[in-house]
C-alpha positions in Angstrom: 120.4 17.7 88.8 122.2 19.4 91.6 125.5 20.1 92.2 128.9 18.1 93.9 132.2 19.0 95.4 134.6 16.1 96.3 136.7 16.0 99.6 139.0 14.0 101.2 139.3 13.5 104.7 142.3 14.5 106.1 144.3 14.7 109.6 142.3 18.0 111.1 139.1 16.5 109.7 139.4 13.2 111.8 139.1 12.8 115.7 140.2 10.6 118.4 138.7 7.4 116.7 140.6 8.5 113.2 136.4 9.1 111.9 135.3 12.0 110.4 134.1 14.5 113.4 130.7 16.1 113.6 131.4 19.3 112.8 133.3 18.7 109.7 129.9 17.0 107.7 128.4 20.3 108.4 131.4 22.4 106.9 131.4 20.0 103.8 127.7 21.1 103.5 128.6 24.9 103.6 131.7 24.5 101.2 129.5 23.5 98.5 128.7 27.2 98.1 130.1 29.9 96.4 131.3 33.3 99.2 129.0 35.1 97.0 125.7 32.8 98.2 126.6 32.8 101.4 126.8 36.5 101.7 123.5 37.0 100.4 121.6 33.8 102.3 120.8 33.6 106.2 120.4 29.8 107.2 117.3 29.5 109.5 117.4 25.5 110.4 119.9 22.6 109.9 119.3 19.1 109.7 121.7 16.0 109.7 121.5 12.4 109.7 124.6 10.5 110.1 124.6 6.9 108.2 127.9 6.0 108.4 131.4 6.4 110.0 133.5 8.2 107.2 137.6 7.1 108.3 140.7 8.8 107.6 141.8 9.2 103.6 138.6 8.6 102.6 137.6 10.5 99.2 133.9 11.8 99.6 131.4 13.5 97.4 129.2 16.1 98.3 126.2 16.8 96.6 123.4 19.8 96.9 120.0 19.8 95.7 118.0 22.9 96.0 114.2 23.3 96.0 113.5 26.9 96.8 114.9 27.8 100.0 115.2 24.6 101.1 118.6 22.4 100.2 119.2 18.8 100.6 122.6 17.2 100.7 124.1 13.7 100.5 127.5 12.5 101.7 128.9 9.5 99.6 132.3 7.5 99.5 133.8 7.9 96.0 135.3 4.4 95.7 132.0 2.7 97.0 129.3 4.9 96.6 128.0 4.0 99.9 125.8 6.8 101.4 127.5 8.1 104.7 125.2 11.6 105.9 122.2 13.7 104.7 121.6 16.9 105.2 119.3 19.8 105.0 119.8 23.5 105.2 116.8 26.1 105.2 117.5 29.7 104.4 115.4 32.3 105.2 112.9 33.4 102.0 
């Protein structure tokens, strides 16, 4: 039921506190896809929630659940499987 890509966070993900920065939770989102997808599909609205701080080396899972136009994602640490971001992109129909 979904999909997952895995990541791990490296030096040009982190930022001055050696965390995960903002804008790299939202380009995890987007890498879930395929060039193709994105070609075709115009976001309309994005929606984040951060849970938890995600540090330096940390090995993540990404996974996408779509329902129609509207996709939900959740960020998780491998080792721990401790829930770090959600997400929700809405394309246009």
């Amino acid at each position: 039921p979904g999909y997952s890509t895995n990541f791990k966070v490296r030096y040009n993900d982190i930022d001055m506190n050696m965390h995960l920065t903002t804008v790299r939770y939202i380009d995890f989102m987007f890498d879930t896809y395929d060039i193709e997808f994105m070609d075709k599909h115009i976001p309309i609205d994005i929606t984040v929630n951060f849970i938890k701080e995600v540090p330096f080396g940390a090995e993540l899972i990404m996974h996408r659940y779509e329902n129609s136009n509207i996709h939900s994602f959740e960020l998780v640490n491998s080792d721990n499987n401790a829930l770090c971001f959600r997400g929700e992109v809405k394309y246009k129909s």
